[in-house]
C-alpha atoms as one frame of an Amber mdcrd trajectory, in Angstrom:
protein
 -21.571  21.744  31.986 -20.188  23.885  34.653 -23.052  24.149  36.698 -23.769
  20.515  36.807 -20.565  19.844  38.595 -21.366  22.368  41.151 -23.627  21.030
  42.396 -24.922  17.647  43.022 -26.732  16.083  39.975 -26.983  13.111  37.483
 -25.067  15.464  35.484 -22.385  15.918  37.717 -22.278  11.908  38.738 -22.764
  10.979  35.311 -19.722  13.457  34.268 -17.193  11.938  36.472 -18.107   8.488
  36.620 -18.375   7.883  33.480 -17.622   4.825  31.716 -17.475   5.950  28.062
 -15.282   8.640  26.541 -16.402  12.145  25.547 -15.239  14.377  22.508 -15.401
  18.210  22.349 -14.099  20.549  20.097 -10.643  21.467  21.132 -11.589  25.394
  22.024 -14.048  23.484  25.291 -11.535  24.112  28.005 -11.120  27.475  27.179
 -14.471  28.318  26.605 -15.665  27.322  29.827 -12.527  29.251  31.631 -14.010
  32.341  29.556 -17.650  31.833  31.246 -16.079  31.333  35.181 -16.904  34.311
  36.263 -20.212  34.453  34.702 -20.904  30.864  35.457 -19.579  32.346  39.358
 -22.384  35.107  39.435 -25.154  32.961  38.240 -24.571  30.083  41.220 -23.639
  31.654  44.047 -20.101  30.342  43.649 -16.529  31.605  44.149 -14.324  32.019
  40.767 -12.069  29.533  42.594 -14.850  27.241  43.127 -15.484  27.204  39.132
 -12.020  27.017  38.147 -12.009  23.671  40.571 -14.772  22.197  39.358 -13.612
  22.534  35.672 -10.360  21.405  36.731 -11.855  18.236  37.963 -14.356  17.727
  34.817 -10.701  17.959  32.798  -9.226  15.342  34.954 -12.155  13.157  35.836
 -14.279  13.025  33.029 -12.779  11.193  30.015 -12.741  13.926  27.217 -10.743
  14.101  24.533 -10.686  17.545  23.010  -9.624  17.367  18.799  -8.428  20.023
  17.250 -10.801  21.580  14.746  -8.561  20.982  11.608  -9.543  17.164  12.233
 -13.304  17.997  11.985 -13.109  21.154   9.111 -14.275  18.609   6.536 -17.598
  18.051   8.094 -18.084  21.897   9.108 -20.248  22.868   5.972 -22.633  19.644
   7.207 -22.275  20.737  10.800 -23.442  24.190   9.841 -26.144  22.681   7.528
 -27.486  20.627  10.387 -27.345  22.662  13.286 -30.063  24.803  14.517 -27.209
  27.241  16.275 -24.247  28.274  14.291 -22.234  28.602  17.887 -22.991  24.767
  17.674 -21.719  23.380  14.337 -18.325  22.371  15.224 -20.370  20.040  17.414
 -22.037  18.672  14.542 -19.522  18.640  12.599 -17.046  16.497  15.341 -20.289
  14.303  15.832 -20.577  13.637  11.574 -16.378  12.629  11.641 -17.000  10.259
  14.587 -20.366   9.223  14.015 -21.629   9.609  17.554 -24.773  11.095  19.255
 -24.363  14.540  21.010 -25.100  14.504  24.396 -26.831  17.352  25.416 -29.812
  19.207  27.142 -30.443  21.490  24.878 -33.502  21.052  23.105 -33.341  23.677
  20.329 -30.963  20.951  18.589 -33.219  18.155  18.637 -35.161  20.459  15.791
 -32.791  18.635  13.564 -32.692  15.277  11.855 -28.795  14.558  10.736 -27.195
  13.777  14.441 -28.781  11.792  16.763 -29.023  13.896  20.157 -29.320  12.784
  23.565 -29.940  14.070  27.076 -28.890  13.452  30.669 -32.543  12.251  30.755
 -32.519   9.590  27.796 -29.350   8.157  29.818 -30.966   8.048  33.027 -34.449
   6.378  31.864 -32.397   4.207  30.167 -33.899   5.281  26.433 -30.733   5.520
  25.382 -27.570   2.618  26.211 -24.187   4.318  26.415 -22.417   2.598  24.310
 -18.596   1.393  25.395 -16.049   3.713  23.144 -16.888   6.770  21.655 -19.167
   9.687  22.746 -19.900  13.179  22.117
């Protein structure tokens, strides 16, 4: 997520111009802000340059974060369903709010339980954003 808002991309535009509201985990923020300096390295960019760019995916983008005790219900599915443990709070946030997961990753598409979605499907138009909720 980082990357794609440095630098240009349909991630990026997609990101900030968005129309629909995003869910994470509540952990997201911080996550990323663990990665800057890696995420730094690997583009070429300044750790100030990061920390900007997730600064303006926070204010931008329309993501709510929710804390995990709203999701811990739906862990034991989320870790049944997902193909990457470091992935089933995702899951399990996507089973409470019935919602896709929007992501490139295509080692979770090896699954059948949550729908999942990439920048791609959005762009060819295989897949209509939907006004309200998103993951």
């Amino acid at each position: 997520m980082a990357a794609a808002l440095l630098k240009d991309s349909k991630t990026r535009e997609l990101l900030l111009g968005c129309s629909f509201q995003l869910f994470a985990p509540d952990f997201l923020s911080e996550e990323l802000g663990k990665y800057s300096c890696y995420f730094a390295e690997k583009l070429g960019k300044t750790g100030e340059e990061v920390k900007s760019a997730l600064e303006e995916l926070f204010e931008r983008a329309k993501i709510v974060q929710v804390p995990r005790t709203e999701c811990e219900a739906f862990l034991p599915f989320g870790i049944d369903a997902s193909p990457d443990l470091k992935d089933a709070l995702y899951f399990a946030l996507a089973l409470k709010l019935g919602i896709p997961i929007w992501t490139n990753d295509k080692k979770l598409k090896k699954q059948e339980v949550v729908e999942i979605i990439s920048t791609q499907d959005i762009l060819q138009g295989n897949y209509c954003v939907p006004e309200g909720r998103y993951s």
